[in-house]
C-alpha positions in Angstrom: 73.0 12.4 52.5 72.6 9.5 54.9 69.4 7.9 55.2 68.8 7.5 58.7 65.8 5.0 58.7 64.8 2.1 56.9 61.2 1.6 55.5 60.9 -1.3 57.5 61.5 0.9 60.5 59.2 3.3 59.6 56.9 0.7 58.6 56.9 -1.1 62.0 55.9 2.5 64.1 52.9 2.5 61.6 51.8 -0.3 62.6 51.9 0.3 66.3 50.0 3.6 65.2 47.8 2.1 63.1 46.8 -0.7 66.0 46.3 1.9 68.4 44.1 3.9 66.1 41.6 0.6 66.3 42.3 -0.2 70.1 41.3 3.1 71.0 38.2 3.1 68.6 36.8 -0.1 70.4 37.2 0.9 73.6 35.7 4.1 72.7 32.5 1.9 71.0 32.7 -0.6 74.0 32.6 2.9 76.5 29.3 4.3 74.3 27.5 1.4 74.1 27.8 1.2 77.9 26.9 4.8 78.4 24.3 4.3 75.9 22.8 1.1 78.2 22.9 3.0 81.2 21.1 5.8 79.7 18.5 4.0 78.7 18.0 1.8 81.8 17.4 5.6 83.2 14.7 6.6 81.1 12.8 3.4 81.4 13.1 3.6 85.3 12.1 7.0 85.1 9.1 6.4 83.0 8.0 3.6 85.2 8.9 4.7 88.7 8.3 1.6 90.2 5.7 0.5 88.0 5.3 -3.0 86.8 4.8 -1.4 83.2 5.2 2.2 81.5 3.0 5.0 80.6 5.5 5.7 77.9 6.8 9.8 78.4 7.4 10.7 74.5 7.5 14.0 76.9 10.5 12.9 78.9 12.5 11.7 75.7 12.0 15.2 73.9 12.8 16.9 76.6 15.8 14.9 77.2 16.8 15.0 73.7 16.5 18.9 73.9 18.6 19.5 76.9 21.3 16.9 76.0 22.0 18.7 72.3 22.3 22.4 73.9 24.6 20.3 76.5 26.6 17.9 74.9 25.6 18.6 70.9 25.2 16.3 68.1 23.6 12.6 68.6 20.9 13.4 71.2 18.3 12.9 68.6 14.8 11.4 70.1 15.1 8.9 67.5 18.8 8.3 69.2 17.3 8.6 72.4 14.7 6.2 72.1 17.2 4.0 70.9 19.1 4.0 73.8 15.9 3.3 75.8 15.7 -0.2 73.2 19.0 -1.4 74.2 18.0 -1.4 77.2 15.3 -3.3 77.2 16.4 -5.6 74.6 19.6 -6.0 76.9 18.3 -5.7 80.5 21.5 -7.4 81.6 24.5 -5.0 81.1 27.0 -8.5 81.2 25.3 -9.5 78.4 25.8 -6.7 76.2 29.5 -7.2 75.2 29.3 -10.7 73.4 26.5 -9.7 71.5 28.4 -7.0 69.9 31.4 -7.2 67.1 34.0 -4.5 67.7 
């Protein structure tokens, strides 16, 4: 029988597959942390409401941790959520986010 590819070949169409496999996974990570920002620059303007400081709403972030696991599922932890709410105010510049972070 007739071989019909070389290993190079097939070699070279792994490799596109294989660098797609990690373009896509740091866009997705890029597309999170973003979401992640966002959602946290929520809470905290939520918990302040147009106060100079917050009266910080453990409240808010269980309830919001409650209603985003029945929603969405896994990784709406209050621990996570609180996280989110630290990005944010560790990053309150969204521009600023992506040269800090290694993808």
């Amino acid at each position: 029988m007739k071989k019909l590819m070389s290993q190079k070949f097939y070699t070279d169409v792994c490799s596109i597959l294989e660098g797609t496999k990690v373009s896509i996974s740091k866009a997705i990570n890029s597309e999170m942390v973003k979401a992640y920002w966002e959602i946290g620059k929520k809470i905290v303007e939520e918990e302040q409401k147009g106060k100079g400081r917050a009266q910080y709403g453990e409240n808010l972030i269980k309830e919001l941790s409650r209603k985003l696991g029945c929603d969405y599922g896994k990784g709406f932890s209050a621990t996570n959520i609180k996280n989110m709410r630290q990005l944010y105010l560790f990053f309150p510049t969204k521009n600023k986010l992506r040269p800090e972070f290694s993808w």
